[in-house]
C-alpha positions as CSV (number, residue, x, y, z in Angstrom):
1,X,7.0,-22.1,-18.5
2,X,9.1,-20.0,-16.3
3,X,7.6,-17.4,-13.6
4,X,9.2,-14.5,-13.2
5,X,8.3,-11.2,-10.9
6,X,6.4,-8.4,-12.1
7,X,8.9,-5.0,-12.2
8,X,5.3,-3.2,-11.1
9,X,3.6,-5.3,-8.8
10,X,-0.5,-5.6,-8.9
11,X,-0.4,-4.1,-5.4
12,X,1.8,-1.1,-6.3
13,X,-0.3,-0.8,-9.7
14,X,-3.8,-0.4,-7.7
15,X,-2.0,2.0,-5.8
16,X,-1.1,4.4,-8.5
17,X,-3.9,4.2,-10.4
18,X,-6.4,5.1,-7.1
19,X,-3.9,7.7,-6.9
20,X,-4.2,9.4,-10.1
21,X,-8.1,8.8,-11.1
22,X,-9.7,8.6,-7.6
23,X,-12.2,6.1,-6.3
24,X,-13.5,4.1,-9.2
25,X,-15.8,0.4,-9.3
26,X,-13.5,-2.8,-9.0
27,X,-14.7,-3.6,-12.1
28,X,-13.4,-0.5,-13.8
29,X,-10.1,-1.2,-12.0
30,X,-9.5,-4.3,-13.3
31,X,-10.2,-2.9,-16.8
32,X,-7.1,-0.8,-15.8
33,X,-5.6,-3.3,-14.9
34,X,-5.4,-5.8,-17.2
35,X,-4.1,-3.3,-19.6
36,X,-0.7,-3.7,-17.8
37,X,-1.3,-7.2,-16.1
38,X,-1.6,-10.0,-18.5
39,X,-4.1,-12.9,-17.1
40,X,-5.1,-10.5,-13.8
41,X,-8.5,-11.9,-13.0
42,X,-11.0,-10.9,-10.3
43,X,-9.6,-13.9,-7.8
44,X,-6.4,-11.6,-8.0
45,X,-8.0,-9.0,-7.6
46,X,-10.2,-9.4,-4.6
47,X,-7.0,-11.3,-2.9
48,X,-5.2,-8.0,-3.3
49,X,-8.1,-5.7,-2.5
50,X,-8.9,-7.8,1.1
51,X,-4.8,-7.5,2.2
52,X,-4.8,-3.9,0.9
53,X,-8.2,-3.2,3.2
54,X,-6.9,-5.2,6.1
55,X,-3.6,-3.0,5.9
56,X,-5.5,-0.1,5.8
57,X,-4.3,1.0,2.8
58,X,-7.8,1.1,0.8
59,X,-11.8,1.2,1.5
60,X,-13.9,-1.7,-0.9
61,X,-17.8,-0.6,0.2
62,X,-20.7,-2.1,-1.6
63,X,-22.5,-0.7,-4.0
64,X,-25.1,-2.1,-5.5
65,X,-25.2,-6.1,-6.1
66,X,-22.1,-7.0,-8.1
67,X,-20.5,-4.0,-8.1
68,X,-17.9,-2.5,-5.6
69,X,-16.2,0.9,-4.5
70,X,-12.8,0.8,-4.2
71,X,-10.8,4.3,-2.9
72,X,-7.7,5.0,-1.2
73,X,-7.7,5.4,2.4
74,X,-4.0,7.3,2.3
75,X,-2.2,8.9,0.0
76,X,1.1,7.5,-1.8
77,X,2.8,11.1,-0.8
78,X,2.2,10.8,2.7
């Protein structure tokens, strides 16, 4: 089986969609997400999320145990 890159990378795709429905649960992201990223798990996920934070690009804070709050910390526009 061939690998070949995604024309909307997951990284781009979390951006967008903070971006146009706000802060929202990591596990209502990847609900989102899997709609237009076939085989996107939560190990994908959580590596994204962790070099997104460390970028500074978005906040994950805890909510309560299992669940997560994921929000932009910058706007695409800016």
């Amino acid at each position: 089986m061939m690998k070949t890159w995604k024309s909307h990378p997951l990284y781009t795709q979390i951006m967008e969609t903070l971006e146009r429905k706000g802060p929202m649960t990591d596990t209502e992201l990847l609900d989102i997400l899997k709609e237009t990223h076939e085989g996107v798990g939560f190990n994908e996920l959580n590596k994204t999320l962790m070099r997104m934070e460390i970028e500074g690009r978005v906040y994950v804070s805890a909510r309560t145990k299992g669940k997560r709050r994921v929000e932009l910390t910058e706007s695409l526009k800016e």
